[in-house]
C-alpha positions as CSV (number, residue, x, y, z in Angstrom):
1,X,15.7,-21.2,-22.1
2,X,15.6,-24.9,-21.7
3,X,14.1,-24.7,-18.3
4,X,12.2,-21.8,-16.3
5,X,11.8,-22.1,-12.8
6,X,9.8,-19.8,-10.3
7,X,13.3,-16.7,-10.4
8,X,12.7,-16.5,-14.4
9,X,9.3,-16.3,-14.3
10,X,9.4,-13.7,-11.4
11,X,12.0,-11.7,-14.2
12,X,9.8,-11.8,-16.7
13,X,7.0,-10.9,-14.2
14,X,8.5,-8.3,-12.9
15,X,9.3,-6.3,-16.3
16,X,5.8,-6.8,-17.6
17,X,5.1,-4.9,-14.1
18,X,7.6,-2.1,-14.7
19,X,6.3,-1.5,-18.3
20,X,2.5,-1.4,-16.7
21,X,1.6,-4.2,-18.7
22,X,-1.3,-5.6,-16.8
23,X,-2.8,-8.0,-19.6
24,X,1.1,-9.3,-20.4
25,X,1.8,-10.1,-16.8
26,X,-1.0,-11.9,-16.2
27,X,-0.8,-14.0,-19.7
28,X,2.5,-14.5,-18.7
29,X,1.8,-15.7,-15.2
30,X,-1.1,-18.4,-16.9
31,X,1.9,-19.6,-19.0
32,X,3.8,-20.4,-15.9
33,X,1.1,-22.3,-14.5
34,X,0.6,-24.2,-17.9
35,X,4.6,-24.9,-17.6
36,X,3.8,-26.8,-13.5
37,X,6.1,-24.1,-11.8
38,X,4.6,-23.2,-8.2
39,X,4.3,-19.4,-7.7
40,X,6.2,-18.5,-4.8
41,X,5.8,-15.0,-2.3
42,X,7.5,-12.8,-5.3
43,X,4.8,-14.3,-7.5
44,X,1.7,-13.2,-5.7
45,X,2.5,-10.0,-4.5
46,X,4.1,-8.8,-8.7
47,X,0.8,-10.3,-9.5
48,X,-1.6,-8.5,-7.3
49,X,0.2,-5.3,-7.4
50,X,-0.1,-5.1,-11.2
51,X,-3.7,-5.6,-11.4
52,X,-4.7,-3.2,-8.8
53,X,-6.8,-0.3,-10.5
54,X,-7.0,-1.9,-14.0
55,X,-9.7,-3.8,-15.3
56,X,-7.9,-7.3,-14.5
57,X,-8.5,-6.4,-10.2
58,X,-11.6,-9.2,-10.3
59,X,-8.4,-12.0,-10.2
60,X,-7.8,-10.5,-6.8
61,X,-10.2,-13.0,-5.2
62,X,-8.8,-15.8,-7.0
63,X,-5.1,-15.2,-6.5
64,X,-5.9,-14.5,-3.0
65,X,-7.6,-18.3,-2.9
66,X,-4.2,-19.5,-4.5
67,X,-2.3,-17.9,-2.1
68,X,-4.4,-19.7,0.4
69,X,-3.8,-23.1,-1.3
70,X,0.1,-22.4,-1.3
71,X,-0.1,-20.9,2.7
72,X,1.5,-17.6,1.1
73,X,-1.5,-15.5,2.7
74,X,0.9,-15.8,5.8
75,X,3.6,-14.5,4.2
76,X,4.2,-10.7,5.3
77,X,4.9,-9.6,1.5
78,X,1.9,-11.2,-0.2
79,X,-0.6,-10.3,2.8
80,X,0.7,-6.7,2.4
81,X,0.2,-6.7,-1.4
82,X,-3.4,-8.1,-0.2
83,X,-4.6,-5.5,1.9
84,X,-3.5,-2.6,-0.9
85,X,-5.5,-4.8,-3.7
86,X,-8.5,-4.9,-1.1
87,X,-8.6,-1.7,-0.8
88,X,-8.3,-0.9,-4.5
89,X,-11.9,-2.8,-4.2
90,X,-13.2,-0.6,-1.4
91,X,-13.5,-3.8,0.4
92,X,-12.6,-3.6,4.4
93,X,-13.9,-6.9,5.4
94,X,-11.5,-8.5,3.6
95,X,-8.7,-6.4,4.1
96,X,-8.7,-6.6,7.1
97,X,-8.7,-10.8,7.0
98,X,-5.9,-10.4,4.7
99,X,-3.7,-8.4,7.5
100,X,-4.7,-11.1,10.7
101,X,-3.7,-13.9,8.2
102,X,-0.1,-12.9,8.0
103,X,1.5,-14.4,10.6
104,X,4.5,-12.3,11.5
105,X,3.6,-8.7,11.0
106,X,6.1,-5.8,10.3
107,X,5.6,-1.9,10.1
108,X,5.3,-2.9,5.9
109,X,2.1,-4.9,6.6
110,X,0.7,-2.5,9.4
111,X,1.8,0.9,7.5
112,X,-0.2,-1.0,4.4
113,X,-3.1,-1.2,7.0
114,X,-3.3,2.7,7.8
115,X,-2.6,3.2,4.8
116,X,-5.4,1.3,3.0
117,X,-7.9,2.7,5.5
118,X,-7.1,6.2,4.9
119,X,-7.7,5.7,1.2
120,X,-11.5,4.1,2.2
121,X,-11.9,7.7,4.2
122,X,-11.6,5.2,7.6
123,X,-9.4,8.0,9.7
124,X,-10.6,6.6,12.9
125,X,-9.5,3.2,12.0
126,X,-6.5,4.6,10.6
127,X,-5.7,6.3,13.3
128,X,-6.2,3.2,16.0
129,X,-4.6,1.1,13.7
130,X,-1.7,3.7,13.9
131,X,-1.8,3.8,18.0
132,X,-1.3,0.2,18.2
133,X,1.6,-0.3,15.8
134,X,4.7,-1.7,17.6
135,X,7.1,-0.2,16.0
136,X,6.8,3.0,13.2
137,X,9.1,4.5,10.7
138,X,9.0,8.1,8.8
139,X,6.8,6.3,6.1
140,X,4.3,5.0,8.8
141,X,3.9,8.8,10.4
142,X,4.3,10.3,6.6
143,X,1.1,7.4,5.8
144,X,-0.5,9.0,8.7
145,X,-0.2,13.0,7.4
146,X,-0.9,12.3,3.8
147,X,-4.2,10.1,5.1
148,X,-5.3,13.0,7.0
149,X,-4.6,15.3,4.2
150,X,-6.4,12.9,1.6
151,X,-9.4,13.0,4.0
152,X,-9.2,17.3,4.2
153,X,-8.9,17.1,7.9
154,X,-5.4,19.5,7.9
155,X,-5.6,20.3,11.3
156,X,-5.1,16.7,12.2
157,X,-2.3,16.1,9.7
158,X,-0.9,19.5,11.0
159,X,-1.0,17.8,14.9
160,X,0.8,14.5,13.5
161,X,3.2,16.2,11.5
162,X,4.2,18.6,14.5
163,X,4.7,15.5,16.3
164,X,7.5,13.6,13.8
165,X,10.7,14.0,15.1
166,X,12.4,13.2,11.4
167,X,10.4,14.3,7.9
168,X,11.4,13.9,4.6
169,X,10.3,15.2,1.0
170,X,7.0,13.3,1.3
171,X,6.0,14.3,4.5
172,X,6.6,18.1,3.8
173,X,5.1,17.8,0.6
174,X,2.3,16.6,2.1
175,X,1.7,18.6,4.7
176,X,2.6,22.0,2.6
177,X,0.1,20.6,-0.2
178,X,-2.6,20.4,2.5
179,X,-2.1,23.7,3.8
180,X,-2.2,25.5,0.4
181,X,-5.6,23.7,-0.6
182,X,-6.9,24.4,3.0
183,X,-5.9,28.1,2.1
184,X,-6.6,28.2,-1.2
185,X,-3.1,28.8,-1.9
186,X,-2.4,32.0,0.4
187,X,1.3,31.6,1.0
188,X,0.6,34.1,3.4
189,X,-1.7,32.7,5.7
190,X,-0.1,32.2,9.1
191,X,-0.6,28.4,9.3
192,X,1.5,28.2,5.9
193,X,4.7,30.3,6.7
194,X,4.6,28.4,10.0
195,X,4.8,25.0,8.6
196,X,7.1,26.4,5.9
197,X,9.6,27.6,8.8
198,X,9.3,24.3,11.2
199,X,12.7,23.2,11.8
């Protein structure tokens, strides 16, 4: 290809992400530096989702001071990718810098945010983060009840769950996973078949 800009890059990015190819990504990524194209939003976020949980997730500092550079911390897709990456690092602080950075907030970047504190065992953080949301969607309440689940408190996840008014495969499989660790598997416990017959 006589000329690569920042869309073939993000191809070639993006299968080296699909095929879990950490190492390969992130060669390929120094190669389009080497070649003077800019990252772009795309970039960033294939970037720092690939390296989360592998031994490359020390780069997260130093893409995130790139982003900076380029002003894509604001960007609602990189800041989200951000807040995940910090959390793979068990590092609030800077999660939580990463989420006021972006500067127009959707239910992506505040369901990442509840989300990412649930995983650090923050349910009260979670939880408030969860309250002040704008707007929510079945993956923000499903965050919610999986968080609570995560963190072994079923009663709470039991409470939000009661209160969605629309569920899907994850949240039930959530919640019914809870219940049958919290009752070490007795299908017969009343709590169980309740859940199981919600309608």
């Amino acid at each position: 290809m006589p000329h690569k800009d920042a869309v073939s890059w993000n191809i070639m990015l993006s299968g080296f992400h699909k095929a879990r190819n950490s190492e390969g990504l992130y060669h390929c990524f120094l190669q389009m530096g080497r070649g003077g194209v800019v990252p772009n939003d795309y970039t960033i976020s294939t970037l720092l989702r690939a390296i989360i949980s592998t031994e490359l997730d020390v780069l997260v500092r130093q893409i995130h001071a790139m982003a900076f550079h380029l002003a894509l911390n604001l960007n609602v897709f990189v800041g989200s990718s951000l807040i995940r990456a910090y959390a793979g690092l068990s590092e609030e602080e800077a999660l939580g810098r990463a989420f006021a950075d972006i500067s127009m907030k959707d239910v992506t970047s505040w369901n990442a945010l509840v989300s990412s504190y649930m995983e650090l065992g923050r349910v009260v953080d979670a939880q408030t983060t969860f309250d002040q949301m704008p707007q929510r969607n079945i993956i923000s309440w499903t965050t919610l009840v999986n968080g609570y689940v995560k963190n072994k408190q079923v009663n709470k996840a039991r409470s939000v769950f009661d209160k969605m008014s629309e569920r899907n495969v994850v949240s039930w499989t959530a919640m019914i996973s809870g219940l049958f660790l919290s009752y070490n598997g007795d299908a017969g416990s009343p709590v169980y078949h309740k859940v199981w017959h919600t309608k």
